[in-house]
C-alpha positions as CSV (number, residue, x, y, z in Angstrom):
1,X,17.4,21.8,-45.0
2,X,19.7,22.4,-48.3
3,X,21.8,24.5,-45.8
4,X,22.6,22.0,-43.3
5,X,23.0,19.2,-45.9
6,X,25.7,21.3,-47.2
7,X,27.2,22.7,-44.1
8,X,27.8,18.5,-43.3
9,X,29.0,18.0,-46.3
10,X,31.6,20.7,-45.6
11,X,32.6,19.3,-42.5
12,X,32.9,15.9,-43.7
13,X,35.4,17.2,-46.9
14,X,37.3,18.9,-44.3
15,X,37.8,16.2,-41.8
16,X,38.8,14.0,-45.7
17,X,41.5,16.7,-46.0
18,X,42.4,16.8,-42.7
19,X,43.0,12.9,-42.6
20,X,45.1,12.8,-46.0
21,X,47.5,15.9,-44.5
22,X,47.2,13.2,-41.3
23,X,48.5,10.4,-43.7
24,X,50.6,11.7,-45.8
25,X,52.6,13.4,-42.8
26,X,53.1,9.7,-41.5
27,X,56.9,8.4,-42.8
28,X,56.4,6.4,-45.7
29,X,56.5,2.9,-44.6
30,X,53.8,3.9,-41.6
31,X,51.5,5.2,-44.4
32,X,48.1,3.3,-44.8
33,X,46.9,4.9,-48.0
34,X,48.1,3.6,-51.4
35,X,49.1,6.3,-54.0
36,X,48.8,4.3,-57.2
37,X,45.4,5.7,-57.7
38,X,43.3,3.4,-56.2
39,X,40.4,4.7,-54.6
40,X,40.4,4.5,-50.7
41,X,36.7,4.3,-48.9
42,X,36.9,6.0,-45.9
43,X,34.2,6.1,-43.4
44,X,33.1,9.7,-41.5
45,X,29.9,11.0,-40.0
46,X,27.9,8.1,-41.5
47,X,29.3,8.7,-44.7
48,X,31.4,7.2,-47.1
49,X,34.3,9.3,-48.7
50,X,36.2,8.3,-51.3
51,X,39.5,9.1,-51.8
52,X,42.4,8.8,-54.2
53,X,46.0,9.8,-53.9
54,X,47.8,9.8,-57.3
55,X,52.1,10.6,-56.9
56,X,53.6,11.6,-59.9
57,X,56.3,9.1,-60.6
58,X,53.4,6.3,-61.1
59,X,52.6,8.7,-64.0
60,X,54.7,9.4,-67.5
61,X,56.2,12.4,-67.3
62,X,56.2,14.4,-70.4
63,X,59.3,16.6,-69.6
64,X,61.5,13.4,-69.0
65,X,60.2,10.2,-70.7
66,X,61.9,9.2,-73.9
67,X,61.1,8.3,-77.2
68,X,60.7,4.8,-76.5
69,X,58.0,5.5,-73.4
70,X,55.9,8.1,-75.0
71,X,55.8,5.9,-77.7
72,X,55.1,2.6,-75.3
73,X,51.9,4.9,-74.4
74,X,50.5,6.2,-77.5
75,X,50.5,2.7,-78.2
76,X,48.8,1.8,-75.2
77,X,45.8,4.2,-75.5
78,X,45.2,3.1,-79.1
79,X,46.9,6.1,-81.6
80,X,48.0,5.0,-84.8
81,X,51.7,4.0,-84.9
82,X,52.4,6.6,-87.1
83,X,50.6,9.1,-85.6
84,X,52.2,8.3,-81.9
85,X,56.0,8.5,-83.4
86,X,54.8,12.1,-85.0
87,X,53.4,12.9,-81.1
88,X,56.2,11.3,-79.3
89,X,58.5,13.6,-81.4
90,X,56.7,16.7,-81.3
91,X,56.2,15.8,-77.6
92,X,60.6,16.2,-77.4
93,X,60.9,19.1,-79.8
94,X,58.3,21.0,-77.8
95,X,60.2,20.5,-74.6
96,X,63.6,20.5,-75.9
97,X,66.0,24.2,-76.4
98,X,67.2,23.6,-79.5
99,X,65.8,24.1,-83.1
100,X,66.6,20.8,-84.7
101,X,63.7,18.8,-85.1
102,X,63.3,15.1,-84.4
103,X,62.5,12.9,-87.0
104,X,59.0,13.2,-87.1
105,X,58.7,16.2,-84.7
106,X,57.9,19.9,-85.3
107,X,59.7,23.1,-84.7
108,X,58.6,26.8,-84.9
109,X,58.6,26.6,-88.8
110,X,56.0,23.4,-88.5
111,X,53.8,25.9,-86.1
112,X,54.2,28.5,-88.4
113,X,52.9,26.9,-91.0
114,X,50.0,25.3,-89.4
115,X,48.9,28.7,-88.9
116,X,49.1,28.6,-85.0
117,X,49.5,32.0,-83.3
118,X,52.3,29.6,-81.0
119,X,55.4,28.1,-81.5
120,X,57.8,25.4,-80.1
121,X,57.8,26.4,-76.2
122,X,61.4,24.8,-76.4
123,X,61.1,24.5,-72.8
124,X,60.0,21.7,-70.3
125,X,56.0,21.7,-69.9
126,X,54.4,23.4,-67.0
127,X,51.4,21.9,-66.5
128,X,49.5,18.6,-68.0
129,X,47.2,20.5,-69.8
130,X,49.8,21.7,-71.7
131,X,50.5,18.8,-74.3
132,X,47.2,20.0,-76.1
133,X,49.6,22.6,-78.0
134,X,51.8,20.5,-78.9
135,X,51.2,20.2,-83.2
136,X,49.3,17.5,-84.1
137,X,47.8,16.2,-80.5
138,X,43.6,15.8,-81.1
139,X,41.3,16.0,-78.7
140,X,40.7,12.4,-78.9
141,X,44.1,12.2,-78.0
142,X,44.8,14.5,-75.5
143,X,41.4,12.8,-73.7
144,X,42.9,9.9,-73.5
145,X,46.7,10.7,-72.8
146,X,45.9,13.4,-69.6
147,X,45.0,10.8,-67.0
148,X,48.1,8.9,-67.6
149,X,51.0,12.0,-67.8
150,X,52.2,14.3,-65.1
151,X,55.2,17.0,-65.4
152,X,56.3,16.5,-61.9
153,X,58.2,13.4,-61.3
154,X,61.5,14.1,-62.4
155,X,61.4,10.1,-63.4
156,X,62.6,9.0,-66.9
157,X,60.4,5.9,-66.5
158,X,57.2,5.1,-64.1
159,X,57.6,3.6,-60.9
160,X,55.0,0.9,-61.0
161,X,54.8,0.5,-57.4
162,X,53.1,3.7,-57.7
163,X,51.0,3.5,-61.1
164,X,47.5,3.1,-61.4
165,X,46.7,-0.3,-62.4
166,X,45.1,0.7,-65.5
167,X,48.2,2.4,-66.6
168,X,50.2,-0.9,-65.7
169,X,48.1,-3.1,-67.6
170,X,48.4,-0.2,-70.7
171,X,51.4,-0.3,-70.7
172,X,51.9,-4.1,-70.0
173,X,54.1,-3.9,-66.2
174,X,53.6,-5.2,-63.3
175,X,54.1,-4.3,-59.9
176,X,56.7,-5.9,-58.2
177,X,55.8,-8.1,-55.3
178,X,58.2,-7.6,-52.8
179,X,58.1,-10.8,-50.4
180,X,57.8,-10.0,-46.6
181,X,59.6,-12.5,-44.6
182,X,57.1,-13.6,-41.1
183,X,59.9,-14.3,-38.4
């Protein structure tokens, strides 16, 4: 019984995949599915998937936001002022080549004497999960922060056509309405 339960419940996540490379292969404006996050119910075999496409520009990118962003969204998921301009600093001097540190920020001397067996990457992040070196990020923090950051939009700012509507409300946007003329 266990085995065909699970043998559906393959099938079922492959026709869900199938579908998505089915949507998102569609040109944009014939695309159904939002990809701001929301979830997306989708009904298959008497079941109910759900769904959620996330693109990276409705996210902050940590290798292109500014100081003035990352700072927008510490704010936004409740860190300390202080403690967001030391993050939104050390966020730059991570990424950035040189080794002149921002204001508040951190450079291999900083990680040297925290004791960390790592320095300033002084290169662009590769993945997410990789703000949790940067000096100074908690746990707490880095909880909080993950859903909301990406390192693959190329985008200085969000697109809020394609944030989640959490993040919008975070970071006080909104989405702009775009009227549609009936003819």
């Amino acid at each position: 019984n266990n085995e065909v339960h699970q043998a559906k419940a393959t099938g079922i996540l492959r026709a869900a995949l199938s579908r998505l490379k089915y949507e998102l292969s569609k040109p944009p404006q014939s695309q159904s599915w939002t990809k701001d996050g929301s979830p997306i119910i989708w009904p298959f075999a008497g079941a109910a998937v759900i769904i959620s496409l996330q693109d990276a520009r409705g996210l902050v990118d940590l290798n292109q936001a500014d100081k003035a962003l990352l700072l927008k969204l510490f704010a936004a998921i409740q860190v300390e002022e202080e403690d967001g301009r030391k993050l939104a600093d050390t966020i730059i001097d991570y990424r950035d080549n040189n080794k002149f540190s921002q204001l508040n920020g951190a450079e291999d001397s900083d990680y040297d004497s925290a004791g960390l067996p790592y320095r300033s990457k002084d290169a662009l992040f590769e993945a997410e999960e990789e703000v949790r070196l940067v000096l100074g990020m908690s746990h707490e923090v880095y909880k909080k922060l993950l859903p909301f950051v990406t390192v693959h939009s190329d985008e200085k700012n969000i697109v809020p056509e394609l944030a989640p509507e959490v993040l919008l409300k975070k970071l006080s946007v909104t989405k702009k309405i775009i009227p549609i003329k009936i003819l």
